[in-house]
C-alpha positions as CSV (number, residue, x, y, z in Angstrom):
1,X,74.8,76.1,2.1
2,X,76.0,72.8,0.2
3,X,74.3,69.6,0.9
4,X,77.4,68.3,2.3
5,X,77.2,70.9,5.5
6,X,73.6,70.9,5.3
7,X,72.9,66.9,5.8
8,X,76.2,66.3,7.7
9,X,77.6,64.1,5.3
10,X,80.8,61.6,5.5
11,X,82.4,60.0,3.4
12,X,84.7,57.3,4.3
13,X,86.5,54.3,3.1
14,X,88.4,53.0,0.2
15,X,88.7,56.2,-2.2
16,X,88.6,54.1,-5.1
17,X,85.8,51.9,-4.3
18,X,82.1,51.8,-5.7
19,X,80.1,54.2,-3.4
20,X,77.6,53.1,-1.2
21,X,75.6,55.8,-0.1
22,X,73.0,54.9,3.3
23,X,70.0,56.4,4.2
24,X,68.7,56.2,7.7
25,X,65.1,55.5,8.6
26,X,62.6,57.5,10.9
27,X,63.7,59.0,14.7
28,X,67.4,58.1,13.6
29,X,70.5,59.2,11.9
30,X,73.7,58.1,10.4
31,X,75.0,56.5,13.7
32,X,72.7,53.7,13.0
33,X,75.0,52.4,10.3
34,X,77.9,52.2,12.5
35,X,78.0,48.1,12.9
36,X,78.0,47.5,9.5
37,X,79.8,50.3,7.9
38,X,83.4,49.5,9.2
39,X,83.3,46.2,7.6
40,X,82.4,47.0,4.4
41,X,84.5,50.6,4.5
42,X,87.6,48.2,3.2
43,X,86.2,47.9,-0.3
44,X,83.5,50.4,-1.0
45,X,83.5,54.0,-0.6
46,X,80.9,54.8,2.5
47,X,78.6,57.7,2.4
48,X,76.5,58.4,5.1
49,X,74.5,61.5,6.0
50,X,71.2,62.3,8.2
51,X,68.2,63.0,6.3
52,X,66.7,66.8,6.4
53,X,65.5,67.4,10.5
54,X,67.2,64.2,11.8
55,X,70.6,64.2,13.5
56,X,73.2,66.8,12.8
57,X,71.3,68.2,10.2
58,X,70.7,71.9,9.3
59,X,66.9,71.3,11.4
60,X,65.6,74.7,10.2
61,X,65.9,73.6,6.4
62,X,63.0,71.2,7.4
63,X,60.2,73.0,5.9
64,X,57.0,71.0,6.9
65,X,55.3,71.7,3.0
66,X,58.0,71.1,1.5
67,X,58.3,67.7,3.6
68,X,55.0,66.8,3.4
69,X,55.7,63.9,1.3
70,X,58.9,62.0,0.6
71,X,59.8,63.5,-2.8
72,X,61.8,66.2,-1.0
73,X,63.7,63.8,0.9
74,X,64.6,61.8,-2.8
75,X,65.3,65.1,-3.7
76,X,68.1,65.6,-1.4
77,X,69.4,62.2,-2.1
78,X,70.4,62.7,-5.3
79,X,71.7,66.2,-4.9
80,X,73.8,64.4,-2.8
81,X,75.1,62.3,-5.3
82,X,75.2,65.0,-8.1
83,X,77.4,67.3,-5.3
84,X,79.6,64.1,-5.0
85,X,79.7,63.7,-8.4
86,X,79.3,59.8,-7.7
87,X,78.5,57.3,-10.5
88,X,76.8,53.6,-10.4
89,X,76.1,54.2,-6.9
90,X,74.9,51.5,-4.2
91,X,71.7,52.4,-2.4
92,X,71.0,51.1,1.0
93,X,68.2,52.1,2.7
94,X,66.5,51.1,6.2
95,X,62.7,51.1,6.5
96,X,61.3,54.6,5.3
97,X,64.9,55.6,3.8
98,X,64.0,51.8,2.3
99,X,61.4,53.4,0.2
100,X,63.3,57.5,-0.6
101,X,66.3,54.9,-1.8
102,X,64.0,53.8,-4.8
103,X,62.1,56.8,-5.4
104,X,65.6,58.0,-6.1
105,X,66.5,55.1,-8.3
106,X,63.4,55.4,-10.2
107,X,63.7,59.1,-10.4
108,X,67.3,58.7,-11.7
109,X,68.5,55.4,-12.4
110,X,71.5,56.3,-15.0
111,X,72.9,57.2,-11.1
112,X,72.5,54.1,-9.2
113,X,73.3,50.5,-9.7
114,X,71.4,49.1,-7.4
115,X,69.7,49.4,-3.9
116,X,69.8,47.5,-0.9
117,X,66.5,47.8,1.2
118,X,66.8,46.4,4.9
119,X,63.0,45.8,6.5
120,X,61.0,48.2,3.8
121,X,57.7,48.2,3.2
122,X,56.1,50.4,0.4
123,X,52.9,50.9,2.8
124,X,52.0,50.1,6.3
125,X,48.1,50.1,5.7
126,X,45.6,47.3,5.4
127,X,43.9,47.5,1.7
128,X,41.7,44.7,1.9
129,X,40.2,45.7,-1.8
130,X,43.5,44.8,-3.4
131,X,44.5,42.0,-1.2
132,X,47.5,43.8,0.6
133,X,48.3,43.0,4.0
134,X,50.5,46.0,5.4
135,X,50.2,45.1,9.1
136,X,48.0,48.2,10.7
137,X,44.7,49.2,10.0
138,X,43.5,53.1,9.5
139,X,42.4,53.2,12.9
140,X,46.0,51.6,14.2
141,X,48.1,54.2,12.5
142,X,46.0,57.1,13.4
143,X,46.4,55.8,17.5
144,X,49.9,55.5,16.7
145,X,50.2,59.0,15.2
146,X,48.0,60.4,18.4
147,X,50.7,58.7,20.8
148,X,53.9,60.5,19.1
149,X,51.6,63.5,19.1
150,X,50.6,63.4,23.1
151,X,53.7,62.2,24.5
152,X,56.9,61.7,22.4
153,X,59.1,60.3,25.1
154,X,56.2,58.2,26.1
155,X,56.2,56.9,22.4
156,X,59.8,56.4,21.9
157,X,60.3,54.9,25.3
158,X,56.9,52.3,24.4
159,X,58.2,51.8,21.1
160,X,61.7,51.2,20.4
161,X,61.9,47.7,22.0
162,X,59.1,46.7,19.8
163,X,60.9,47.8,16.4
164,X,64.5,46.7,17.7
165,X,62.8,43.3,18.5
166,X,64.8,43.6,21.9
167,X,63.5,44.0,25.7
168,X,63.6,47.7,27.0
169,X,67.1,48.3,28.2
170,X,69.1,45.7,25.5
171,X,71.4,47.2,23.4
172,X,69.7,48.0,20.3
173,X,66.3,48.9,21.8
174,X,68.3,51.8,24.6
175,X,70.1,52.8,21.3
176,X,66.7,53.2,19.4
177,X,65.2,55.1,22.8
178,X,67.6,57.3,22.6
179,X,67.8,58.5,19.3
180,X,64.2,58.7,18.9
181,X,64.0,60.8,22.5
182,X,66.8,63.1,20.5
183,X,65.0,63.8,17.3
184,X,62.6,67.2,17.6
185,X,59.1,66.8,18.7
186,X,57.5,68.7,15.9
187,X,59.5,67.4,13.2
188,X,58.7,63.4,14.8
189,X,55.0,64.5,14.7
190,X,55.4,65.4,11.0
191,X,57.3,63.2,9.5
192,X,56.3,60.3,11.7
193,X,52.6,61.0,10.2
194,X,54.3,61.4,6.0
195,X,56.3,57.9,7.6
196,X,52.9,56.0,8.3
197,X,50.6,56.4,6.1
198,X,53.2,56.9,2.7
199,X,51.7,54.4,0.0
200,X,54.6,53.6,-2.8
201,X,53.3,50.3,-4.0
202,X,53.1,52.1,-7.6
203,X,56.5,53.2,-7.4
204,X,58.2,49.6,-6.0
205,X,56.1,47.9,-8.5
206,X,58.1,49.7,-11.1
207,X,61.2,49.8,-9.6
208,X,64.2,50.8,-12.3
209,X,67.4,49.1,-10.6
210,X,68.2,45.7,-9.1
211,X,66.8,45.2,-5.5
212,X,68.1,43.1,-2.6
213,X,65.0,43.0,0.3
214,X,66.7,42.2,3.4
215,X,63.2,41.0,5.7
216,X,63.4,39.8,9.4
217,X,61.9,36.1,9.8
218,X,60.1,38.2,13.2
219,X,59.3,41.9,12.3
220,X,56.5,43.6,14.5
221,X,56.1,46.2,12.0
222,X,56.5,44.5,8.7
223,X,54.6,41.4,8.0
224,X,56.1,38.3,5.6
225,X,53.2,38.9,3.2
226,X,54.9,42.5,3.0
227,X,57.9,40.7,1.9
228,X,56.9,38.5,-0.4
229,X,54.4,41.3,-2.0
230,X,57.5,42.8,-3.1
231,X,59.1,40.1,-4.2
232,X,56.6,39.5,-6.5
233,X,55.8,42.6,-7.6
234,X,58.9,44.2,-8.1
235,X,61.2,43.6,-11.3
236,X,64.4,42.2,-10.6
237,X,63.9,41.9,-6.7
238,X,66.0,39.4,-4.3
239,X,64.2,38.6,-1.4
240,X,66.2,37.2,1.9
241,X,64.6,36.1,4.9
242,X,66.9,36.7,8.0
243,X,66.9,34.5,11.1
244,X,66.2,38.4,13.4
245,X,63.5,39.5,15.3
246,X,62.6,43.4,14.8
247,X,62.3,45.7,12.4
248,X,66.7,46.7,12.7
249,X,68.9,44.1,11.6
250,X,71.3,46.3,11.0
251,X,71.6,47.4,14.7
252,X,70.5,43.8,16.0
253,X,72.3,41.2,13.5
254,X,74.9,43.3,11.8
255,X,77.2,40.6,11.0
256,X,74.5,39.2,8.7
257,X,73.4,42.2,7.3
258,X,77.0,42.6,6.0
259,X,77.5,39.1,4.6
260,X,74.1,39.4,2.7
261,X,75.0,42.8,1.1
262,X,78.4,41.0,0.2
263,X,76.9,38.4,-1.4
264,X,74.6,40.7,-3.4
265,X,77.4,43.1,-4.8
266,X,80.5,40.7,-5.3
267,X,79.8,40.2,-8.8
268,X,79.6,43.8,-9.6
């Protein structure tokens, strides 16, 4: 089966345009893209796809060894792009498909051009030794990871409004609800747990390709040290601060999200 059936990927847009390729974060799928994607579909050629056991995607290819960390999942990005055949392409990535954007970037940066990373962080734990701040301590991410085990709709119900930054029933929150309540059980268990407790700092700290952080001024998940770790750390990193609350700009303040990734690429 080619990647193209396998992940359900589109491809849209102007033919001629330099490709931006998008990659989803956990519980969701492509469809998550669809505020932003239209406007920038007049100049860039738009690739989207759901990652291995999200979505439309083949769900029996999700092999939980195989998927035990997230070099599968960079793995299938850039087979992507090789079946594509796609050259200087545009990485955007939300949250954990934040973080498989530059593993593929570092992995083969010849490919990309640069990446876009809306809300990442390269780990969510504490590491008070090293003075990193991720937001959650062991025992917060193994309570979290016990929730999604006992009760998935519990979990998704409970915590989409907190990472769309909106009140149960808004927009962005039922939209986050939903998908999440969608997604398998077993495959949210696993990869919600290789989500959590992943630790790239190594990785971001060498990142190969130009990187535009787009952080939410109010994110539940992600704190501003997070942020500004990144921005420091990382070589050749742009760090803007949005006026949003929630860990989903893309869902909540599309509009911006658009005019900041316009910004970033109009000189390319």
């Amino acid at each position: 089966m080619s990647m193209i059936t396998r992940n359900n990927v589109v491809v849209s847009g102007a033919a001629g345009g330099r490709p931006l390729v998008f990659i989803h974060g956990f519980g969701c799928d492509q469809s998550m893209w669809r505020q932003i994607v239209p406007s920038l579909a007049e100049d860039f050629r738009i690739v989207t796809y759901d990652l291995t056991g999200m979505g439309q995607s083949d769900l029996s290819a999700y092999e939980p060894g195989r998927y035990a960390g997230l070099e599968a999942h960079t793995e299938d990005l850039l087979a992507i792009i090789d079946e594509l055949e796609l050259e200087k392409a545009v990485l955007i990535g939300h949250s954990i498909g934040a973080t498989i954007a530059l593993l593929a970037a570092n992995r083969a940066p010849e490919k990309i051009s640069r990446i876009v990373l809306v809300s990442p962080t390269p780990c969510f734990l504490n590491d008070g030794p090293h003075g990193y701040h991720g937001g959650f301590s062991q025992g917060d991410l193994e309570e979290l990871i016990s929730f999604l085990d006992e009760n998935h709709l519990g979990w998704s119900a409970q915590m989409a409004p907190t990472i769309a930054g909106q009140p149960a029933g808004a927009p962005a929150a039922d939209e986050l609800t939903q998908s999440f309540c969608r997604t398998d059980p077993a495959i949210a268990r696993h990869f919600g747990r290789v989500t959590f407790f992943a630790d790239e700092r190594p990785a971001f700290e060498r990142a190969a390709c130009p990187a535009l952080i787009l952080h939410c001024d109010d994110d539940a998940l992600v704190p501003m040290q997070v942020a500004e770790w990144m921005r420091d750390r990382m070589p050749g990193a742009t760090l803007k601060v949005l006026k949003a609350t929630g860990h989903c700009p893309h869902m909540t303040v599309p509009s911006d999200v658009v005019a900041a990734i316009r910004g970033y690429l109009k000189d390319i």
